[in-house]
N, CA, C and O atoms as a GROMACS GRO file, in nm:
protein
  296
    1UNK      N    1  -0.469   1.006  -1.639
    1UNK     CA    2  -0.342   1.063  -1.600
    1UNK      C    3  -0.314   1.182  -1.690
    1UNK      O    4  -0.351   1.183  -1.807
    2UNK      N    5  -0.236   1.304  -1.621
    2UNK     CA    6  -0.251   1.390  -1.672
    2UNK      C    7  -0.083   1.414  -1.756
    2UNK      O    8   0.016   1.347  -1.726
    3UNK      N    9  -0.084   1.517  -1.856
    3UNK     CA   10   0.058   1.524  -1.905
    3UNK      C   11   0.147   1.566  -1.866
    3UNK      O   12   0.146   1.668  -1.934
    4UNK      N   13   0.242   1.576  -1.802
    4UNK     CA   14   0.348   1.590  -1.717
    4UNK      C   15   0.390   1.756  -1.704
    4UNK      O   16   0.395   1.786  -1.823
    5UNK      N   17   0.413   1.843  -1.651
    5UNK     CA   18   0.411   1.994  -1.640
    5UNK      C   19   0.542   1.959  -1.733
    5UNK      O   20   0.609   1.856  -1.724
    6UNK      N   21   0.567   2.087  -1.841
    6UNK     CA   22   0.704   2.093  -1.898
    6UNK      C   23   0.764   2.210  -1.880
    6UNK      O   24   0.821   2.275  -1.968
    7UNK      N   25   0.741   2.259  -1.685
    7UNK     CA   26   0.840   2.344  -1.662
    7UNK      C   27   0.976   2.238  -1.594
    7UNK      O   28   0.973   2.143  -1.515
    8UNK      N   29   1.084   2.304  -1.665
    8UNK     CA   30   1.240   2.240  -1.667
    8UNK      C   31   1.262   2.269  -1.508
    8UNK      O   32   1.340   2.182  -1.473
    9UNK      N   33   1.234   2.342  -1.405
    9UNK     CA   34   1.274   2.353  -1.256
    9UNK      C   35   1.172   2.240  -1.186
    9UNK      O   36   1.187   2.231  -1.064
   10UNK      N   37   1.057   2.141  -1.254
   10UNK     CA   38   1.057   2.061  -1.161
   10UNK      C   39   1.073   1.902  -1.208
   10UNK      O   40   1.010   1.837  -1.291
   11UNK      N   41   1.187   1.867  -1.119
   11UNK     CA   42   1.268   1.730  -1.118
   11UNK      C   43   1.178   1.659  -1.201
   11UNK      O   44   1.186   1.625  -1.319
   12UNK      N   45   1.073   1.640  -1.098
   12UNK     CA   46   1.007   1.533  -1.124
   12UNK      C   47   0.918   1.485  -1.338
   12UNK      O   48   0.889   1.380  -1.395
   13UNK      N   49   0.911   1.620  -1.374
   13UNK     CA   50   0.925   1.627  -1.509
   13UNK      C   51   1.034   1.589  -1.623
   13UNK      O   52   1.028   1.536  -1.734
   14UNK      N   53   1.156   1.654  -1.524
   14UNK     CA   54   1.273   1.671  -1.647
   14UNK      C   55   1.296   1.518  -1.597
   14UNK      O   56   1.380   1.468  -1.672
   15UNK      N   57   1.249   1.415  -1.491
   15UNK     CA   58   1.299   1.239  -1.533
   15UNK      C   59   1.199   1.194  -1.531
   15UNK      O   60   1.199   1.110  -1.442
   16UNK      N   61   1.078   1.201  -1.593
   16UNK     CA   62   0.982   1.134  -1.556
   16UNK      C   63   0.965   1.026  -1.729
   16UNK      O   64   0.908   0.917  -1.735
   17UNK      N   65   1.000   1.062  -1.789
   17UNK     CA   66   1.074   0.940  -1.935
   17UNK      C   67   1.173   0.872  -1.897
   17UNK      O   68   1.171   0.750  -1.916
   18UNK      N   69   1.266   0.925  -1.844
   18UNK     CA   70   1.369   0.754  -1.836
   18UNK      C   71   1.326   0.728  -1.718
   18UNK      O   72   1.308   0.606  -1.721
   19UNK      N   73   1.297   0.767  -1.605
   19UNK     CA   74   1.193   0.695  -1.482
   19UNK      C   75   1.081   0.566  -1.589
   19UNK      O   76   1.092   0.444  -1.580
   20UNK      N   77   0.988   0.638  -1.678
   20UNK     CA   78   0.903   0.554  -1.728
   20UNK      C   79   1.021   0.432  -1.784
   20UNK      O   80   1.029   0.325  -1.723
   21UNK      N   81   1.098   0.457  -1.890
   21UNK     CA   82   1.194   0.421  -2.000
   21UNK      C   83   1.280   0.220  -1.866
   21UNK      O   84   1.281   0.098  -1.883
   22UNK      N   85   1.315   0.292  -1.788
   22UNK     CA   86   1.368   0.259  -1.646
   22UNK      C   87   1.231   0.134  -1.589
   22UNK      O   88   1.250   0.013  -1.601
   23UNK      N   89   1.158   0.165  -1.557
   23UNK     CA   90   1.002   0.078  -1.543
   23UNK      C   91   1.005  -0.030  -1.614
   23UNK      O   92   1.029  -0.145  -1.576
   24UNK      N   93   0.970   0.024  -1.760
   24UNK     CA   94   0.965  -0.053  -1.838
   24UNK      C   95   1.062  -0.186  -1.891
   24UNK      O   96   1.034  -0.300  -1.928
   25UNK      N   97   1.160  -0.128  -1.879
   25UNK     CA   98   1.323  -0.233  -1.871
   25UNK      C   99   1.328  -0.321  -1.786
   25UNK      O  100   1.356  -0.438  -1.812
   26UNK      N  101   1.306  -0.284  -1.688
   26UNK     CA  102   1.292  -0.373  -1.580
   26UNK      C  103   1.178  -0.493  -1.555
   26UNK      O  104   1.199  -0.609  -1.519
   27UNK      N  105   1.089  -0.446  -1.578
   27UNK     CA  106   0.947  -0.535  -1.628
   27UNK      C  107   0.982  -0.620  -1.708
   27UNK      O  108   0.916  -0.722  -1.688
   28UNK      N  109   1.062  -0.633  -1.800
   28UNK     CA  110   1.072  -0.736  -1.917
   28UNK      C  111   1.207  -0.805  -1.852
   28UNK      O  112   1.241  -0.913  -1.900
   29UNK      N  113   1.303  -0.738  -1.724
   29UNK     CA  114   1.417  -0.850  -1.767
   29UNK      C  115   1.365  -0.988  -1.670
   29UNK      O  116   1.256  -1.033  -1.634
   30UNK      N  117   1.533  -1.030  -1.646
   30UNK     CA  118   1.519  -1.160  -1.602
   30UNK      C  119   1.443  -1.166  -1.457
   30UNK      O  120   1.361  -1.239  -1.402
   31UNK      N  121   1.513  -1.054  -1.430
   31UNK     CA  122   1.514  -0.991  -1.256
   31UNK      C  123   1.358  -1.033  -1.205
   31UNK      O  124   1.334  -1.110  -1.112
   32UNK      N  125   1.268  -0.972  -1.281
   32UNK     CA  126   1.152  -0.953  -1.253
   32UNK      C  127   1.030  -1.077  -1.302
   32UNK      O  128   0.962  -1.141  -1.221
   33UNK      N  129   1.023  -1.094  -1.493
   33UNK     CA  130   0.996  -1.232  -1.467
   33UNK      C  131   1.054  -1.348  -1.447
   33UNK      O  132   0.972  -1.437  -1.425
   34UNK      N  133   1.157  -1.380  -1.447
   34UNK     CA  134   1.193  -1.509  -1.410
   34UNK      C  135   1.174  -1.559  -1.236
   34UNK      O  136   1.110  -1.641  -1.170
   35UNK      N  137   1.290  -1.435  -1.210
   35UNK     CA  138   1.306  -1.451  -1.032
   35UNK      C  139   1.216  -1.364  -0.975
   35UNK      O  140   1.261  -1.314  -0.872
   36UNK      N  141   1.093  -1.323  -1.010
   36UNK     CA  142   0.986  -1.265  -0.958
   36UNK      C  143   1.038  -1.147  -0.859
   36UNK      O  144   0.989  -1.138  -0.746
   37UNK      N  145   1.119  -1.074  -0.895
   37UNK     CA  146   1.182  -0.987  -0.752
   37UNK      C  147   1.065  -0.878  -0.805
   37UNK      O  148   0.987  -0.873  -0.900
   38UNK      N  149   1.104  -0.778  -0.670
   38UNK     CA  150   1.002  -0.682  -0.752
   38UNK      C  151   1.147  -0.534  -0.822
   38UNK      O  152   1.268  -0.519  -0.840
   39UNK      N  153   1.041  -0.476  -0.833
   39UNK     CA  154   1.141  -0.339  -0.929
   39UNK      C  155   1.231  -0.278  -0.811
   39UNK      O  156   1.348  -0.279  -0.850
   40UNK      N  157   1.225  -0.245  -0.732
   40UNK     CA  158   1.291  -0.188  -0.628
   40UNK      C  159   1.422  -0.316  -0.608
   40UNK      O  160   1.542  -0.296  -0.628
   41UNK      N  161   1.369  -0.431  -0.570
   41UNK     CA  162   1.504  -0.531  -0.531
   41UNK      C  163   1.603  -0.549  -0.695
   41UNK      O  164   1.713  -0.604  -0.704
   42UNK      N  165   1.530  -0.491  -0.800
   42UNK     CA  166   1.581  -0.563  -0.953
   42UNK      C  167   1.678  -0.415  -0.942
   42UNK      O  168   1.776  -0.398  -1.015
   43UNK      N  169   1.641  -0.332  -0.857
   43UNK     CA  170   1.785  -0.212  -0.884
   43UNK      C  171   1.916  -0.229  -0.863
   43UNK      O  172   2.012  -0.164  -0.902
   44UNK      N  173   1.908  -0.341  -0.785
   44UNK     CA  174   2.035  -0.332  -0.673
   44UNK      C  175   2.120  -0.479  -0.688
   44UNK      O  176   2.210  -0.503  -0.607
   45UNK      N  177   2.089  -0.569  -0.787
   45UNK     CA  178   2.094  -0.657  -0.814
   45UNK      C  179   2.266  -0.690  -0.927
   45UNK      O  180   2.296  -0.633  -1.031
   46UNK      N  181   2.305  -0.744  -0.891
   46UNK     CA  182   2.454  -0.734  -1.010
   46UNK      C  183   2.473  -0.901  -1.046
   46UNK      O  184   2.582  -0.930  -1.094
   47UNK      N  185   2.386  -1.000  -1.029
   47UNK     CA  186   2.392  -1.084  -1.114
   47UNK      C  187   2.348  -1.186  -1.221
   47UNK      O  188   2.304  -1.300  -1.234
   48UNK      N  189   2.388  -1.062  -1.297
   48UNK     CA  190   2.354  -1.088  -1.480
   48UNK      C  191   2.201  -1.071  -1.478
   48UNK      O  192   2.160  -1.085  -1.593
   49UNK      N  193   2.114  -1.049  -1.403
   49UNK     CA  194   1.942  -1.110  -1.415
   49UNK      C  195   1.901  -0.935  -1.450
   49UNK      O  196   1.785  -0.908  -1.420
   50UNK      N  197   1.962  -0.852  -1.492
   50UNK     CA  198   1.944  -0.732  -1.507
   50UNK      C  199   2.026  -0.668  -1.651
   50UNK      O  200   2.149  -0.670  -1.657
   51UNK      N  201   1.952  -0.619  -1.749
   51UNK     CA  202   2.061  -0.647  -1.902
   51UNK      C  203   2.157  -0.478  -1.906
   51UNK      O  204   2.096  -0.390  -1.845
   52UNK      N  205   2.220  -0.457  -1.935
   52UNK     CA  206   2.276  -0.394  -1.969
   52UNK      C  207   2.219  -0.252  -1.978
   52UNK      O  208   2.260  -0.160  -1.907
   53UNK      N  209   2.145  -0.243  -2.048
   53UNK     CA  210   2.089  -0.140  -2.101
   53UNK      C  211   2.003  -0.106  -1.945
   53UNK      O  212   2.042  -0.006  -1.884
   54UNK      N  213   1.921  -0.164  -1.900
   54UNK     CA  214   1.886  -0.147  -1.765
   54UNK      C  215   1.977  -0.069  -1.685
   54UNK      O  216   1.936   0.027  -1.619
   55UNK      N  217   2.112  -0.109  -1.689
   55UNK     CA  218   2.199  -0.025  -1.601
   55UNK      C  219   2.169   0.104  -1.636
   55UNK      O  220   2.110   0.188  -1.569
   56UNK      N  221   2.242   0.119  -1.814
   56UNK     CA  222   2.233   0.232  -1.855
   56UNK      C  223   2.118   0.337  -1.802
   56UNK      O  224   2.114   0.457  -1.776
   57UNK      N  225   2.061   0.267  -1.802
   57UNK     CA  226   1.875   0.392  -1.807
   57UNK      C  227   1.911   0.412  -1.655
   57UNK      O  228   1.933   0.530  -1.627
   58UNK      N  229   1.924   0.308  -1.534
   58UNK     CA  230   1.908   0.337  -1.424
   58UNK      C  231   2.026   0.436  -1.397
   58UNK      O  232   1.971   0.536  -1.351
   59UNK      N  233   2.150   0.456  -1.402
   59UNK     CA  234   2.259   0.491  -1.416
   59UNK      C  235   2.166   0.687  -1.475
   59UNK      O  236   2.099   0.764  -1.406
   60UNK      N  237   2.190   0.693  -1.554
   60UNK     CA  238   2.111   0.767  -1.635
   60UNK      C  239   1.957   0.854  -1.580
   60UNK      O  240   1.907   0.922  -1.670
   61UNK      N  241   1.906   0.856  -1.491
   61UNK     CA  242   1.795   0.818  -1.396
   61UNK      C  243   1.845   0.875  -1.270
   61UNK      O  244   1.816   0.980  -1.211
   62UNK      N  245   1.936   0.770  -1.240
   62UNK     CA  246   1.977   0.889  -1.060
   62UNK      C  247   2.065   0.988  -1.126
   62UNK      O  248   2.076   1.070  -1.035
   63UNK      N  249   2.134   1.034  -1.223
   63UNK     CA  250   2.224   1.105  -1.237
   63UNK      C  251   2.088   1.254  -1.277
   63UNK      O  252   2.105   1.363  -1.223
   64UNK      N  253   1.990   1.236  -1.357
   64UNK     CA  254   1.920   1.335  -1.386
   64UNK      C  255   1.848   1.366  -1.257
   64UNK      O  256   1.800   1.479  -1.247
   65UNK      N  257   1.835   1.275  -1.148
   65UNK     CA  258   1.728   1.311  -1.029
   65UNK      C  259   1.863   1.388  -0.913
   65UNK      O  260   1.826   1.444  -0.810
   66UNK      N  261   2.021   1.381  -0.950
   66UNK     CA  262   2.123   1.437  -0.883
   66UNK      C  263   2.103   1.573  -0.925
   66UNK      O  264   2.074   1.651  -0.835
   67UNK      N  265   2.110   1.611  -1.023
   67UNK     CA  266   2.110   1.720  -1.147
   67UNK      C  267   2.013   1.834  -1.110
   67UNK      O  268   2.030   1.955  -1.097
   68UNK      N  269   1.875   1.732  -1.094
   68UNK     CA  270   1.786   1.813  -1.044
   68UNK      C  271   1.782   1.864  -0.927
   68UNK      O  272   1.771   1.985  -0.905
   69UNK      N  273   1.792   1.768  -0.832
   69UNK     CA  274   1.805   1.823  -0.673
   69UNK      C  275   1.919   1.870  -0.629
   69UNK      O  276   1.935   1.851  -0.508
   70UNK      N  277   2.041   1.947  -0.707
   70UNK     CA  278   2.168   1.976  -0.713
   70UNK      C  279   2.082   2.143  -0.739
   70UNK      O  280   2.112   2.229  -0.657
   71UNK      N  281   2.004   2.173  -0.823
   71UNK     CA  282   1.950   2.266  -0.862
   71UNK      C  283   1.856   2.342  -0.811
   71UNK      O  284   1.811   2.448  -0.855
   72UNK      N  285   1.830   2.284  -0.718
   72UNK     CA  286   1.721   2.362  -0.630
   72UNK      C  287   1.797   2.356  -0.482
   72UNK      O  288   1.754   2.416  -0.384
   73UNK      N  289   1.921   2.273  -0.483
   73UNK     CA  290   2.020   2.350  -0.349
   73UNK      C  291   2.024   2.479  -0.391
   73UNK      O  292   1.952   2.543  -0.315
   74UNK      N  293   2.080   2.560  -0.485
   74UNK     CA  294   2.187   2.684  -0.532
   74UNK      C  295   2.052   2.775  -0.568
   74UNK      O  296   2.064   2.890  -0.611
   0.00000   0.00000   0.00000
């Protein structure tokens, strides 16, 4: 895998750490091993099986992928 382009006009660079950061959170909570959901169903999920900080990053995550594609409207 190659290192991520670090031009700032493409999205997919400027979130591709809390995308990873976001992955990773999710992998370890309850959501995923306990109740085996997968990462996509552990987004959308609001009880308790998802920690806090998970929000944060995800929260954090669509707001930088808004940011970006807000930026290549204008």
């Amino acid at each position: 895998m190659s290192n991520p382009d670090p031009n700032p006009k493409n999205s997919k660079n400027i979130c591709f750490q809390i995308r990873e950061d976001l992955k990773k959170c999710l992998l370890n909570s309850n959501c995923v091993v306990r109740d085996k959901k997968t990462l996509k169903e552990c987004l959308s999920v609001s009880d308790g099986s998802v920690p806090t900080e998970c929000q944060l990053i995800r929260n954090r995550y669509f707001h930088c992928k808004n940011i970006s594609y807000r930026g290549r409207l204008y």
